[in-house]
N, C-alpha and C positions, 0 to 999 in steps of 0.2 A: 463480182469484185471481192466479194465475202471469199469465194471458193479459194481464189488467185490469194489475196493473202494470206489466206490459209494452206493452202501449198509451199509458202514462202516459206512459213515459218517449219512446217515438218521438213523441209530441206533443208534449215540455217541450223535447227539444233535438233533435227534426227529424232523429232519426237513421232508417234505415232498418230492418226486419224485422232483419236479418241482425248489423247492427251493435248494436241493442235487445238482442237475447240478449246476445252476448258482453258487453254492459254490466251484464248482472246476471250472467250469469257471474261478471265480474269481480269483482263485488261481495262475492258470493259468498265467494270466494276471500279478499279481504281480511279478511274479518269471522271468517271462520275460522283464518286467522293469528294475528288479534287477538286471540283467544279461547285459544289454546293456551298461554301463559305462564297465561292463570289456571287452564283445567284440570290443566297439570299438577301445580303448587302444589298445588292440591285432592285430587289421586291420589297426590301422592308421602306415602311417610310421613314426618311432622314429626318421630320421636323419631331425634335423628341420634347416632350408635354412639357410645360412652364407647370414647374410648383414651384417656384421663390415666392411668391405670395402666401402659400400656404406653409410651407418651411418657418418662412418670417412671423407667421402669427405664431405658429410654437413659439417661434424663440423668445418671441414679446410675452409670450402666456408663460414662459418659465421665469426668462427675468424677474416677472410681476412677483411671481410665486418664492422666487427665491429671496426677495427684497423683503416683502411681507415678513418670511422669517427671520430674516437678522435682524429686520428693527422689534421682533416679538423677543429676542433672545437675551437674556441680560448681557450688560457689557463685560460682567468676571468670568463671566463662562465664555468668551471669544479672548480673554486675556490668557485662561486656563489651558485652552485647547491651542494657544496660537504655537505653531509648527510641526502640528500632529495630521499623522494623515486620518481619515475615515476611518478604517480595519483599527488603526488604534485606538482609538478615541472608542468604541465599541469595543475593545478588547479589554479594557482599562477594568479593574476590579469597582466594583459597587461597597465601600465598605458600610457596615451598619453595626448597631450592637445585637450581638446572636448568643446565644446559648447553643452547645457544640453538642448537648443532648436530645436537642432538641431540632433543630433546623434539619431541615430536607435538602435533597436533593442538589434540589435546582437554587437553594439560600446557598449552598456549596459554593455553585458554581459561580453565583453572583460575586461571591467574596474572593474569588479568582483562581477556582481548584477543577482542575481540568474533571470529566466526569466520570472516569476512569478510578481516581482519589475519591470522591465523594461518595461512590458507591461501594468501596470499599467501608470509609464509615461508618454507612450505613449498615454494612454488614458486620460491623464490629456491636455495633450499640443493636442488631437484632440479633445476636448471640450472647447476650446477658452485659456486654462492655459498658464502663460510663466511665467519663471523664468528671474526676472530682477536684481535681486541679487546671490550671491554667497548660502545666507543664507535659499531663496527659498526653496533649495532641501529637505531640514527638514521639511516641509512642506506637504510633501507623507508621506503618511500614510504607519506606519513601515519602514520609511527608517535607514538604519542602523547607529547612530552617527560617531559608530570608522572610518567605512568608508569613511563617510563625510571629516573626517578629513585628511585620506588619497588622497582623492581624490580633495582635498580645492586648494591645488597647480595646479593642471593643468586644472578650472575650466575657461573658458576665455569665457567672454559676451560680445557678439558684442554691442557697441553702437550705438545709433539712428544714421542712415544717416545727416550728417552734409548737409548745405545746399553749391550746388555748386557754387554759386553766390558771385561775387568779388567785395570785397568793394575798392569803389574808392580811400580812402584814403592806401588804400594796395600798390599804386605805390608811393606813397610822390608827393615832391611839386609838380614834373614836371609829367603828366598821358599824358600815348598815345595817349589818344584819344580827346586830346585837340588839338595839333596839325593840325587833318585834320577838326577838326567840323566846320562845316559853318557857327557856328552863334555864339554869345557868352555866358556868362552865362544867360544875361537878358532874352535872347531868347529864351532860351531851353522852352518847352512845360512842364508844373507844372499838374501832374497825382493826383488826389483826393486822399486823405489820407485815407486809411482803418478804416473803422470802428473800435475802439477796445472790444474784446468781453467782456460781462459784466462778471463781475465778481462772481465765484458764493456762494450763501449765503447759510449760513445750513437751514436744514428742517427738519419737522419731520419725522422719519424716519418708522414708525408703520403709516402713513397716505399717504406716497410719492408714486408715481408711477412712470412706469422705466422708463419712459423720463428725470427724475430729476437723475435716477440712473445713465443711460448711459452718464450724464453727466459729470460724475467723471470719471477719471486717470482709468484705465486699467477694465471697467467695462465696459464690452458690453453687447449686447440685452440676450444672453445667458444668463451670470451672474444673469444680471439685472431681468430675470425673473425666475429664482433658487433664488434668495433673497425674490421676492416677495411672491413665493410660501410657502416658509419657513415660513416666517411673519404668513399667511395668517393662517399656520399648527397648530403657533406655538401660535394664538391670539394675537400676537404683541411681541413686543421685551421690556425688562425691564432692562435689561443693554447690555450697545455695547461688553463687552466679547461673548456674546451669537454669533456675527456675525463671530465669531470665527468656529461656527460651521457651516455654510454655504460650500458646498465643492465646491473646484474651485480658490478662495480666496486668491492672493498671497499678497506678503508682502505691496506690493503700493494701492492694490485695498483694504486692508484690513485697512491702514491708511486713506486713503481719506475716505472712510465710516465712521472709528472713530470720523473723525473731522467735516465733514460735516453732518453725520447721527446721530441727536440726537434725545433723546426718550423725546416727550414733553407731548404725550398723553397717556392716559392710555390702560392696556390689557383686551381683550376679554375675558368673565370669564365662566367657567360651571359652574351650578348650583350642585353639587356633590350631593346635595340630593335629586332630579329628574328626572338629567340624566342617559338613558340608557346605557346598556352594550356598544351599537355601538355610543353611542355621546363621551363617554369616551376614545371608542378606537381609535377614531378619530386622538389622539392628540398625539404628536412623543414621548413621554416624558412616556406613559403608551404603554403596551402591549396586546393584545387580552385576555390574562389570567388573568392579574392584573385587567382588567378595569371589566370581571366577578365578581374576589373577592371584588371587591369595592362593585358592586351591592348586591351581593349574604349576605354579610356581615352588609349591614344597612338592608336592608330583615330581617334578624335574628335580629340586637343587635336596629335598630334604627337609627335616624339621625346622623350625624355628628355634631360635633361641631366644631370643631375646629381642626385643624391639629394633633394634640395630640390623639385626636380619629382613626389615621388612622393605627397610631404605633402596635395598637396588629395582623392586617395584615401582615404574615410573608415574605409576598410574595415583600411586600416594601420595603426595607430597607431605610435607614437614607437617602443619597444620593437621591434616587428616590423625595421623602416626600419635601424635600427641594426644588427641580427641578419644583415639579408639586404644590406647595402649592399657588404661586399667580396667577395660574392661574383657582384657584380652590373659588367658591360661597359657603361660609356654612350658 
């Protein structure tokens, strides 16, 4: 019967010996596929296992459990949270009073500053930063206003250690320690008076070295030589806004600069229309690509003349042109 069907089929579609088998083969094999969702339907047992009993004690065991807690919870904390989901109500900031020199991490994060902020920070205050103001915090880069604002009340800055040392006149007429002295006032030993430090005078500040830096209010050797380098980057400074960009820079260290750091001398210029690609890129102010189209562009059209020449560069825009014009030889 096997052979007869199989003749049948190498006559219906002209397949060969070889190819005829494997077509019932095949067949084979589908039909048995087909067939296995109904046998095993047919062999499995239909009565499927009773757990509502066991379901039901969960549920009675969670109830229990979730009752327990609301009557442990106060009733303003259900008035506080009423039409918050979960995710909220856990999302929600932890406010407390911190000190912003002092708190870690994870006190960041509590106070509701994603961990991305807070390690930045971090890395601001392990690079010599402190925040000696309230206003400091604005001062991170992306930090969020609204929060500021929320977070202004419970901002508290330790002040400088007072000194422990008690002034005589803190006891009035009569001091203790008059009483036992053995000698009178004439007597007492007279200590050389301290020199008082001079006082100090502006400079120029595109000529200063960090010895004259370190000398101002909240400016260390760190700082002090991220200013210089900047300077050095930048050809010199043309207005004190610039020190603006210095990173590190809090609100005291950024005043004493203003005041003491004036620009008396002039900036370092490039020659625009002989410097190279890599003289160009040099400078913070252009980019690897721009300082190419600079070249590539008098290459083709010719010199520069003037700022106004730099305009049909698209790659400039208005802002850039303005930034980098004095620092630019035509």
């Amino acid at each position: 019967m096997f052979a007869r069907f199989q003749s049948l089929i190498r006559d219906y579609f002209g397949f060969s010996q070889k190819e005829s088998r494997g077509f019932v083969v095949l067949l084979l094999l589908t039909g048995f596929c087909l067939l296995i969702p109904f046998v095993y339907r047919f062999l499995a047992d239909r009565n499927p296992v009773d757990t509502s009993a066991t379901d039901q004690r969960k549920l009675d065991s969670l109830v229990a459990l979730m009752r327990t807690e609301a009557a442990a919870r106060p009733a303003y904390a259900d008035r506080a949270d009423n039409g918050k989901t979960t995710a909220e109500r856990f999302s929600e900031p932890k406010l407390f009073a911190f000190d912003p020199n002092t708190v870690s991490v994870a006190g960041w994060q509590q106070l509701g500053l994603p961990r991305w902020m807070a390690e930045r920070i971090e890395k601001y205050r392990s690079k010599g930063g402190q925040f000696r103001k309230k206003e400091d915090l604005l001062r991170i880069y992306d930090f969020p206003p609204d929060l500021y604002d929320q977070l202004e009340p419970y901002i508290t800055l330790k002040d400088a250690p007072s000194s422990n040392r008690v002034s005589p006149d803190r006891y009035g007429p009569t001091k203790p320690y008059e009483a036992s002295a053995p000698y009178s006032n004439r007597e007492r030993p007279s200590y050389p008076e301290r020199p008082a430090k001079p006082a100090l005078q502006p400079f120029d500040i595109n000529t200063a070295d960090t010895s004259q830096l370190i000398a101002l209010k909240g400016i260390g050797s760190t700082l002090a030589g991220r200013i210089v380098k900047y300077r050095d980057g930048l050809g010199g400074f043309i207005s004190v806004e610039q020190f603006r960009d210095v990173y590190g820079l809090d609100s005291l260290a950024l005043a004493e600069l203003q005041t003491f750091g004036q620009i008396r001398s002039g900036v370092r210029k490039i020659p625009v229309n002989t410097a190279s690609a890599e003289e160009l890129d040099r400078h913070p102010f252009l980019s690897r690509r721009q300082a190419q189209l600079i070249v590539s562009y008098r290459e083709q059209h010719g010199a520069y003349t003037s700022a106004e020449s730099l305009k049909p560069i698209r790659i400039l825009d208005a802002r850039t042109i303005e930034k980098i014009t004095p620092y630019l030889e035509f």
